[in-house]
N, C-alpha and C positions, 0 to 999 in steps of 0.2 A: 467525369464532368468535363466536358468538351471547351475548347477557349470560346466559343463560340457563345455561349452557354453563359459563361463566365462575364463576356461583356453585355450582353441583353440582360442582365441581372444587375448590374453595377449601373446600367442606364435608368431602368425600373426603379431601381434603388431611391434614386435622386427622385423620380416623381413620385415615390411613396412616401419619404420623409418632407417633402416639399406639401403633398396632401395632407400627409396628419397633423402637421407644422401651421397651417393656412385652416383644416378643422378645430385644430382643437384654440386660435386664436379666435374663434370666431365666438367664443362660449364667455359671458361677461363673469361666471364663476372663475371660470381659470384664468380670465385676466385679472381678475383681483387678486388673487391669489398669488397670481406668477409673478405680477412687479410687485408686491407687496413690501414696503420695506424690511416690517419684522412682522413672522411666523410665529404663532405658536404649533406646539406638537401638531395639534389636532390640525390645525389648518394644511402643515405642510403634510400630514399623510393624506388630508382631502386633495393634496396635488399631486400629489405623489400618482395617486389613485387614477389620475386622469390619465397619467403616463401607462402605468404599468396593466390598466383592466385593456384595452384596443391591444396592449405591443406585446404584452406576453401572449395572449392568442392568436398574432401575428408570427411569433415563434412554434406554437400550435399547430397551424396551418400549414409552414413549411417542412414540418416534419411529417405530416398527414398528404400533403397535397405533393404529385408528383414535380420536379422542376419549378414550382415558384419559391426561389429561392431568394426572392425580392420582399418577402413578407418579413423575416428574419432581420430587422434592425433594432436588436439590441446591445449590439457593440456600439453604435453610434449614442443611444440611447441611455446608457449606462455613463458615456463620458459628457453628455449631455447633462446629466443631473451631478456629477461631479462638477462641472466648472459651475454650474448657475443655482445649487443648491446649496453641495456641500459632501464632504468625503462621507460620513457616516451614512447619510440618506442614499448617497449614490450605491456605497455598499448593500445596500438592504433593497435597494429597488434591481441594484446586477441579479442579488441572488432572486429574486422570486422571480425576475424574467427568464431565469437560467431555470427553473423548475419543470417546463416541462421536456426538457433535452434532458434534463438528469432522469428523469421517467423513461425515458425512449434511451437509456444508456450512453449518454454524451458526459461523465461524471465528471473529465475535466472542467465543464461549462462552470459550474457554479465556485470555482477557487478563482477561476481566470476574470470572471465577472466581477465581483469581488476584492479582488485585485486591481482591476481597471477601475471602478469606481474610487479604491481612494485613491490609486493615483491619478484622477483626474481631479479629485478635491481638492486634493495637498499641493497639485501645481497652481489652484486658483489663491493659494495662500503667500504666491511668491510675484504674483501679478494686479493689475490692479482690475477693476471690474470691468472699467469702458475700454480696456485692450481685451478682452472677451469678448466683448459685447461689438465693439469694430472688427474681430476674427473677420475675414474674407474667405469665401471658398475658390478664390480666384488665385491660382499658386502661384502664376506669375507674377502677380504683385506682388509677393509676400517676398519674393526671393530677391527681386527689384530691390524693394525696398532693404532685405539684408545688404545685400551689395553695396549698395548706396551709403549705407550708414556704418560697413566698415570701412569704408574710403573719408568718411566726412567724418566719425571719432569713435573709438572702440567702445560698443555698448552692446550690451545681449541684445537682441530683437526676441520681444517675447513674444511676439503674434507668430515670427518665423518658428520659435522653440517650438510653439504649440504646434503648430502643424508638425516638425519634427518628432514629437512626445505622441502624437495619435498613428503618423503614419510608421513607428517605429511599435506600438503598441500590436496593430494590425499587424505589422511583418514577425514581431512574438506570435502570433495566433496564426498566423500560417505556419511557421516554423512549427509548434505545437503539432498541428491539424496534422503536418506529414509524419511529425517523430509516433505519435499516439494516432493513428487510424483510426474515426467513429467513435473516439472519446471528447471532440469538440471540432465545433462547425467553423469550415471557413472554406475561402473561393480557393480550393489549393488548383499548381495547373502545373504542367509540366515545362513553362513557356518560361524563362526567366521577364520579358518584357512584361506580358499577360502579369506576374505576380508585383512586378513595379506598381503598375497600371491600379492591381487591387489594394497595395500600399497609399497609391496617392489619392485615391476614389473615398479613403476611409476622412482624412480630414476638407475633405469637398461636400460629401453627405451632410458633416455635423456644421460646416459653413454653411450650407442652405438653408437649414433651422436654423442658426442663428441673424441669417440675415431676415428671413420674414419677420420672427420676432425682433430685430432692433427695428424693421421696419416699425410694428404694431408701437412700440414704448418709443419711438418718436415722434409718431403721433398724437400719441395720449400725451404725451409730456407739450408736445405744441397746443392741446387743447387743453389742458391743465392752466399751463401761461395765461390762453384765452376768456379760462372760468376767473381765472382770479382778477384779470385785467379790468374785466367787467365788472368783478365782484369791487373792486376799487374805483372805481367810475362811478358805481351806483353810492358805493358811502359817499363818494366824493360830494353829488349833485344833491345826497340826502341833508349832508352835515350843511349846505348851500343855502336849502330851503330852510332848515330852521330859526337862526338868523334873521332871514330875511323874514318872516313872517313873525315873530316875536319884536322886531324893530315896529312894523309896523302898528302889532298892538298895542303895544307902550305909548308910541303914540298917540294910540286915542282912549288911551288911561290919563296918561297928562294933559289931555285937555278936557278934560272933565272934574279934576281934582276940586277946583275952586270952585267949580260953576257949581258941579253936580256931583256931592263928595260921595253921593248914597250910591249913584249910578256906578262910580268909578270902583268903591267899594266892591258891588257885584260882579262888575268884569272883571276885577284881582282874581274875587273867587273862580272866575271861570276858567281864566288865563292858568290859574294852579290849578283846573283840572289839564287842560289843555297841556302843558309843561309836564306834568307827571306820567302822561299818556307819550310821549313824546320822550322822556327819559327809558325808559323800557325798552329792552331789548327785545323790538319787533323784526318779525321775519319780513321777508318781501313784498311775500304776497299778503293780503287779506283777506278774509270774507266784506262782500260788500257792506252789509250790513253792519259790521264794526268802522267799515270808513265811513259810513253813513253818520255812525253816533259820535265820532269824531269829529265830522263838519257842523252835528247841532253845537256844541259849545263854543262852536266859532263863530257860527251865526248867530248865538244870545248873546255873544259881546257884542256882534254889527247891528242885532236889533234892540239895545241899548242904546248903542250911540245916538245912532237914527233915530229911534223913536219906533215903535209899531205901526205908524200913520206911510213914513215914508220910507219904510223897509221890508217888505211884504215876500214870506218865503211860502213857495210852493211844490208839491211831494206826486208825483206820478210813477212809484216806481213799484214794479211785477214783482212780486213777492218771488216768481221764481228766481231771482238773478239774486238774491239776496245770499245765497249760500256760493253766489259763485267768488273765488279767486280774483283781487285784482292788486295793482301797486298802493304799496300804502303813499298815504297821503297825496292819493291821485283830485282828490276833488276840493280841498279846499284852498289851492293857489287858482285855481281854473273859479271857483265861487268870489276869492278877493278879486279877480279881476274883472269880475262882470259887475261888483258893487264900486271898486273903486274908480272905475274908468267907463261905467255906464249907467251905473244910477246918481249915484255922488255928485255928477255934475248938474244935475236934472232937479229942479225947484220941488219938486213933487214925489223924487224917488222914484221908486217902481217896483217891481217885481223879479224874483230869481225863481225859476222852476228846473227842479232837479226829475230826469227823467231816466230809464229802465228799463229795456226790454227786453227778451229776446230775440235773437233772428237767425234760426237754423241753428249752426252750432255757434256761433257768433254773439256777445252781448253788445249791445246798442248802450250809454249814456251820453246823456247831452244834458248840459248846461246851458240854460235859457235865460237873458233880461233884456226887458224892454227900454231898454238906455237909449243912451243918443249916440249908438254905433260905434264905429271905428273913424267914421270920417273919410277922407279920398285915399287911405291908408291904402296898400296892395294889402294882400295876406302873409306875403312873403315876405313883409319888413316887421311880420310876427315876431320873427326868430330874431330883431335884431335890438328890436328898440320899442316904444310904444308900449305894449302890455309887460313889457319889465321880464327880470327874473325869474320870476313863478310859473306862467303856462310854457316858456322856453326849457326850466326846468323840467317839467311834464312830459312837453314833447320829447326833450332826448334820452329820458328815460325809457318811455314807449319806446326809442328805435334802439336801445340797450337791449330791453328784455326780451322786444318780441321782433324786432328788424321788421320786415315787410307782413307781418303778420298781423297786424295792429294798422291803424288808420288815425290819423288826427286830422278833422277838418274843420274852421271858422268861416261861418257864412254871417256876415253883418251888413244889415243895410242904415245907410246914416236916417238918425231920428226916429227910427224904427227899432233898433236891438243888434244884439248881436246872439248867434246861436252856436257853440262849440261843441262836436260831435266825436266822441270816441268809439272807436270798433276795436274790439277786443275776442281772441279767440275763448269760448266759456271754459276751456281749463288753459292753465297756466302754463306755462313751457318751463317744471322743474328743472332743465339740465344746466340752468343759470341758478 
């Protein structure tokens, strides 16, 4: 094996552990799997699996295939599942990587594999995770930083042990490779610098894997923070509306009690359907249809108070969109504020039309009343004041769920109505 040889193999190296490191990140099984916090058996030999079916055939290949001697990364591989699995696993995945060199008469392969798996285990029982997981394959840091910190106060550097524990592991397996000729594989050279070079190349390899994967789990872990941030924003603005829309029922329970004690009786009853619907642990989304039968029992308390003369509801909606996904309790702050701030003022009442469509992959609702507008309002003092906490509530949930995906527009002309139009995509963006 020519030094020549030796270093176009240890360059290969890095971009083959660097591909399989970036493949097999790319797989949503093996990331669940791979940050999982706890494993059962069966889970961790479906990860194991992922490892050892591509790399033991990559051991395979080097033994079959003239000079690619870059396929053959199960030294790095085996101390790999030691530090991020665990000593026993790592054991059991050296040996089966070592199976087919023990085939082809490499019989040291399977004690030394072996071997190196728990001693990569047993050192992660002496360290803590996230100095694994910040490993650098950049040496000169690592030595940097030793230097540094026995001048500044005597403490082990474990990041530096480690690189010392893998590049002195490799220098056993060279040692090996010369004493036992063709009984286990390794870049032996006749070059003392050449055999440095393949000492230091061993903990550079398993730094490159570990940087793409810290890469991938700082990611997820940022987008983790982002599901939950969200997920707390949304109870936040959820737990906002209920409140506020129960204050104002009660309200027009209490002024009915004297006048109209049968009326106010009925709207109790409704208010307890209404409260009991509302106590249940609902998901996000809904089918329309159930937020639908959720705004009727809101509306027989506002067509109680009113009267049926001066509270008049109207139903335009596609039977298709009935089964589609949308925010609960998207339509009954958007319905109180078209009755309390556009009919309510109006001697005569008027009309609410709830409407439905589809449009391409898109649903259309709009919320229609013939009120007396908004007035010389902008639309932009929406969000601030004027239509209150309810359709504000709505709206920032919309740019919660669906960010630019979603549309909310209010078109009002005074004396005429006002018309409030949702665009929503027809499925839901589960990854909220």
């Amino acid at each position: 094996m020519t030094d020549k040889l030796i270093l176009i193999t240890m360059l290969v190296k890095l971009g083959v552990v660097a591909s399989v490191a970036s493949i097999l990140a790319r797989s949503t099984s093996f990331r669940r799997l791979f940050f999982a916090e706890q494993r059962r058996r069966r889970q961790t030999l479906a990860l194991l699996a992922f490892f050892l079916i591509p790399l033991t055939l990559g051991v395979w290949i080097r033994l079959v295939v003239p000079n690619f001697l870059a396929a053959d990364i199960s030294f790095e591989t085996t101390v790999l599942l030691g530090l991020l699995i665990g000593p026993g696993w790592a054991m059991l995945g050296g040996i089966v990587l070592s199976l087919p060199a023990v085939l082809h008469h490499e019989f040291l392969t399977l004690p030394f594999n072996a071997s190196l798996g728990l001693l990569a285990g047993f050192f992660t029982r002496f360290v803590d995770k996230e100095e694994v997981w910040s490993f650098t394959p950049f040496i000169d840091l690592s030595l940097y930083r030793w230097v540094r910190r026995i001048f500044r106060r005597r403490r082990v550097d474990h990041q530096f042990l480690m690189l010392f524990v893998i590049a002195a592991a490799e220098a056993c397996r060279l040692w090996l490779a010369r004493e036992f000729p063709h009984s286990l594989f390794s870049l032996v050279s006749d070059s003392l610098w050449v055999e440095v070079l393949v000492c230091l190349s061993a903990p550079i390899t398993v730094g490159v894997a570990l940087k793409v994967w810290n890469a991938l789990r700082t990611e997820m872990t940022l987008e983790e923070q982002k599901r939950l941030l969200l997920e707390a924003r949304l109870d936040a603005l959820q737990r906002q509306i209920n409140p506020h829309f129960l204050f104002n029922t009660l309200n027009s329970i209490a002024s009915l009690v004297r006048s109209k004690p049968e009326m106010a009786r009925v709207m109790t009853v409704k208010l307890a359907n209404i409260l009991r619907a509302l106590l249940k642990d609902h998901d996000t989304y809904v089918p329309l249809r159930d937020e639908l039968q959720f705004t009727d029992d809101y509306l027989d308390i506002e067509v109680v108070r009113f009267g049926p003369d001066k509270l008049r509801i109207a139903r335009e909606i596609d039977p298709k969109t009935l089964d589609i996904l949308v925010p609960s309790i998207l339509l009954q702050p958007l319905i109180e504020n078209s009755i309390k701030h556009g009919l309510e003022p109006r001697i005569h009442g008027g009309t609410v039309t709830i409407r439905s469509r589809i449009d391409g992959d898109q649903v259309l609702i709009e919320v229609i009343d013939d009120g007396v507008g908004m007035g010389t309002r902008p639309v932009s003092a929406l969000k601030r004041s004027g239509a209150g906490i309810g359709i504000k509530n709505v709206r920032e949930r919309l740019e919660v769920l669906y960010g630019d995906l979603a549309s909310f527009d209010v078109v009002s002309n005074p004396g005429r109505g006002t018309v409030i139009t949702i665009t929503l995509p027809a499925s839901a963006p589960f990854s909220h």
